[in-house]
C-alpha positions as CSV (number, residue, x, y, z in Angstrom):
1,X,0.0,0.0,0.0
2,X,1.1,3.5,-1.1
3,X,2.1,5.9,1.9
4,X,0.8,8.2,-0.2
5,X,-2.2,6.8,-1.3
6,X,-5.9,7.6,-0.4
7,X,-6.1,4.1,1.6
8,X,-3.3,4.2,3.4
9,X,-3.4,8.1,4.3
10,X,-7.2,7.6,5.3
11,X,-7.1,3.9,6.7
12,X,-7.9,4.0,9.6
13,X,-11.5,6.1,9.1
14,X,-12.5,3.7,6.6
15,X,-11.8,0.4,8.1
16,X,-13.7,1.8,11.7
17,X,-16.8,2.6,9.7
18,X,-16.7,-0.7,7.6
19,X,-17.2,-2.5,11.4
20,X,-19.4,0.0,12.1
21,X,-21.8,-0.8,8.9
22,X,-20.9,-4.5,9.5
23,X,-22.3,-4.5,12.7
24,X,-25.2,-2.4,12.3
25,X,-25.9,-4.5,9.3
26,X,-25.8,-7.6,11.7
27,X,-27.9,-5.6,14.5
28,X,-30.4,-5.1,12.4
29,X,-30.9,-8.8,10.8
30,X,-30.5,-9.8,14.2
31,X,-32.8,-7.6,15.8
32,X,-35.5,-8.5,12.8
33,X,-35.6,-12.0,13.3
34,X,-35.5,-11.4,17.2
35,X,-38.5,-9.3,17.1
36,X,-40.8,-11.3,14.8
37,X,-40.0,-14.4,16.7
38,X,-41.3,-12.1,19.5
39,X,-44.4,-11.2,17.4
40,X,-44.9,-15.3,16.5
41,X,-45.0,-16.1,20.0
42,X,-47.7,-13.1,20.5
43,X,-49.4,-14.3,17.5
44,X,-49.3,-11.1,15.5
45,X,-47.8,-10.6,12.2
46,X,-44.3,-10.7,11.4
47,X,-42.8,-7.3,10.0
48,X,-40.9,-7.1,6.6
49,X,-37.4,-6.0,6.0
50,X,-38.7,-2.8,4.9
51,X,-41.3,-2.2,7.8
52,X,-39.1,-3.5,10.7
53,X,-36.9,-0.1,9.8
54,X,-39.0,2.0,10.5
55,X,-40.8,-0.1,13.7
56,X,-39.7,1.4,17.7
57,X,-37.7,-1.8,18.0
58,X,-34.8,-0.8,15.5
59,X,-35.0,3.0,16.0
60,X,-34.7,2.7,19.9
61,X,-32.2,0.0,20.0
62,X,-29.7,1.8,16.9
63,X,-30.1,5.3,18.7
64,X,-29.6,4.6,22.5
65,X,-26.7,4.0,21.9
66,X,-25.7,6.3,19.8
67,X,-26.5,8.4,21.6
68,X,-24.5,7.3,25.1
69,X,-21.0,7.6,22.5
70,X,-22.0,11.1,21.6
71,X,-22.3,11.8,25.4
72,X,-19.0,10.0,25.6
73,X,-16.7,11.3,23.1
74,X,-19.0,15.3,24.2
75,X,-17.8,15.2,27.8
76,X,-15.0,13.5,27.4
77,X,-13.4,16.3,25.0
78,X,-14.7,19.1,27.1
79,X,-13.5,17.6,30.5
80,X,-10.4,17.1,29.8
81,X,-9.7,20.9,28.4
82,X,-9.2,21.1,32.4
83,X,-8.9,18.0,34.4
84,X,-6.3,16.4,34.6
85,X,-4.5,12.8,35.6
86,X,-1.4,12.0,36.6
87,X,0.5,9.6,34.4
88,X,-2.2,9.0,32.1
89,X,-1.6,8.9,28.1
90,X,-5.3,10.7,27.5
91,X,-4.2,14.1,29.9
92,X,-2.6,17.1,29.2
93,X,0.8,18.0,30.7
94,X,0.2,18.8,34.5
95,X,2.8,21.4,34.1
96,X,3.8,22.7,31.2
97,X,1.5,24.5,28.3
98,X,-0.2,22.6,25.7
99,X,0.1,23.6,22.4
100,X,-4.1,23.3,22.4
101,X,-4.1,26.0,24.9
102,X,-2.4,28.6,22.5
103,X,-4.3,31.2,21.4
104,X,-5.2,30.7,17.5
105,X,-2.7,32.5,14.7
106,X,-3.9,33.3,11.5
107,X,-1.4,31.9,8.4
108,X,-2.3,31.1,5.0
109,X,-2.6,27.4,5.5
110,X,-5.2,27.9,8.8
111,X,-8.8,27.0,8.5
112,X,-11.5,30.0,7.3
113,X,-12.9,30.7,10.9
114,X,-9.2,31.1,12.0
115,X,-8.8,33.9,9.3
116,X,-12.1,35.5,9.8
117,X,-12.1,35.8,13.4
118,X,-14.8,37.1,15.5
119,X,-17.9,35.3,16.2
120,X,-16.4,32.9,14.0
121,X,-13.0,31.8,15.1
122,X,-15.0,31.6,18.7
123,X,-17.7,29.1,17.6
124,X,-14.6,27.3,15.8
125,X,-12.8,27.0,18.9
126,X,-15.4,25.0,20.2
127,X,-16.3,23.2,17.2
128,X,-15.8,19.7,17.7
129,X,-17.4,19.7,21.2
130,X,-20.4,21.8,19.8
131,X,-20.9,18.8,16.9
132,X,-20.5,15.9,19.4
133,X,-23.4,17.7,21.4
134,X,-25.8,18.6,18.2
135,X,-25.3,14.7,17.2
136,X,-25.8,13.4,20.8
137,X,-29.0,15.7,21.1
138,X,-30.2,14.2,17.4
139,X,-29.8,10.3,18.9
140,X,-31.6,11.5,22.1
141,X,-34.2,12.8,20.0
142,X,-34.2,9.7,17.8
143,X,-33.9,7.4,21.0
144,X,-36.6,8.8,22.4
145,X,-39.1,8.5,19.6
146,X,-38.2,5.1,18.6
147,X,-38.4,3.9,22.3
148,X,-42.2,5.9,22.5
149,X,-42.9,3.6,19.0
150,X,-41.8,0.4,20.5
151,X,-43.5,0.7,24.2
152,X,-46.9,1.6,22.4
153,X,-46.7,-1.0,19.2
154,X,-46.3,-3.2,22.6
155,X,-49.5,-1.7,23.7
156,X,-51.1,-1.8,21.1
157,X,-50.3,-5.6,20.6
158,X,-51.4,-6.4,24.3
159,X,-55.0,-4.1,23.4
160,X,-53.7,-1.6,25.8
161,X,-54.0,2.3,26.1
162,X,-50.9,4.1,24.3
163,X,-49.1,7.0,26.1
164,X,-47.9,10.4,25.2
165,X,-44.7,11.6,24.8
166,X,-45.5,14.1,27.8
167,X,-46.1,11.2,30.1
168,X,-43.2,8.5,28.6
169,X,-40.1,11.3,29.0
170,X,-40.6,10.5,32.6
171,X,-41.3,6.5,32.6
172,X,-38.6,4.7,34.0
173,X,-38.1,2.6,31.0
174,X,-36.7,5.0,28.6
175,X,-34.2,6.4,31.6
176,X,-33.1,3.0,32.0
177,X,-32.5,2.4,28.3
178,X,-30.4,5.9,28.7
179,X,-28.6,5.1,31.7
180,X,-27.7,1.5,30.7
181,X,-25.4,2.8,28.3
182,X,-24.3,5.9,29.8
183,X,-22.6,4.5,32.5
184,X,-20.5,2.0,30.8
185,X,-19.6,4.4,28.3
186,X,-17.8,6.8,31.0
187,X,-16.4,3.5,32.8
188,X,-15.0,2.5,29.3
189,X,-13.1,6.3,29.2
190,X,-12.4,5.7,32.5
191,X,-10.7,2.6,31.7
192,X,-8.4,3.8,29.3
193,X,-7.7,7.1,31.3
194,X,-6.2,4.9,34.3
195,X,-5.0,1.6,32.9
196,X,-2.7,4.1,30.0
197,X,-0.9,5.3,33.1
198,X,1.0,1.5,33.6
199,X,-0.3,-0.3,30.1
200,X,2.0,0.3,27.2
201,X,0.9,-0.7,23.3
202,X,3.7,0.0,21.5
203,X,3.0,1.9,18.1
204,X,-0.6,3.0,19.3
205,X,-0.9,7.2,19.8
206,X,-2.9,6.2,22.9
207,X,-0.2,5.2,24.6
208,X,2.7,6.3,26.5
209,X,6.2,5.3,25.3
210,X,6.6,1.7,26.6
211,X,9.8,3.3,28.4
212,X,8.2,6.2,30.1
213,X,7.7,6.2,33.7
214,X,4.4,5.2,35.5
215,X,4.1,8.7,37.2
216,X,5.0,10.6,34.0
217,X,2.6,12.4,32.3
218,X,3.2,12.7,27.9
């Protein structure tokens, strides 16, 4: 493979969303045949490909937890602008000043906002946390209506009363779908936060040099 070709200078993007679409493909044959075999035993009818993409089932399951990596990857970039830990490969310098921390130069090669300034360069500066919290705010969204579909298609099937959005935003059931995965996406960061301060993989960017000291901090 060419170092300068397109696959080898954009490899890594492409083979992380090829799993991603190979799983997602999976999840969702999965999650078909799991929820018609649900509907068989219930005596209903089994759904389609076509119509079991648009039921609550597939929406709710795809979207909670996109959502919880939003969160993740949200919080995670804005908490460590400030916090720090000691010896860690994912903190900033407990000392010294991070080139991150520089205040933003305009040269011919830096991005439009930098060169415009203003309201601009400030909404830039905080770009990449402000995307991670539009796209975590769109899965919530999408969570939420999917998991609204599914409870009352479960009504529905049991000749039951559906609910309201008003009332199901404060059901346990979809804060238990959200909090599943919240939490084990923060202990997954924290994971990596404390285990990179005495775990060494050498080659990878998120780790320390396999020579560095414990207490060191990159």
């Amino acid at each position: 493979m060419s170092e300068k070709g397109f696959l080898y200078r954009n490899s890594l993007s492409i083979v992380l969303i090829m799993m991603m679409l190979a799983c997602l493909t999976a999840q969702f044959f999965t999650g078909w045949n799991t929820h018609n075999a649900e509907l068989a035993e219930n005596g209903k009818a089994l759904l389609s490909i076509g119509e079991y993409i648009y039921s609550g089932h597939f929406i709710q399951a795809t979207f909670e937890n996109w959502e919880s990596e939003f969160l993740q990857m949200m919080l995670y970039i804005v908490l460590t602008v400030s916090l720090r830990q000691k010896g860690s490969s994912e903190s900033k310098s407990l000392e010294k000043e991070e080139d991150v921390d520089k205040d933003p130069v305009p040269h011919p090669n830096a991005p439009w906002p930098v060169k415009k300034g203003g309201i601009w360069l400030k909404l830039y500066q905080h770009s990449l946390s402000l995307a991670f919290g539009v796209l975590f705010l769109a899965s919530f969204s999408l969570h939420f209506y999917g998991s609204l579909k599914d409870f009352n298609e479960e009504q529905i099937a049991k000749n039951k009363p559906v609910t309201t959005a008003f009332h199901y935003i404060s059901d346990s059931r979809f804060w238990f779908e959200s909090f599943q995965n919240w939490q084990s996406e923060f202990l997954s960061v924290f994971s990596i936060v404390i285990l990179s301060i005495w775990l060494r993989e050498k080659g990878s960017p998120e780790s320390k040099p396999v020579d560095m000291a414990h207490e060191e901090t990159p």
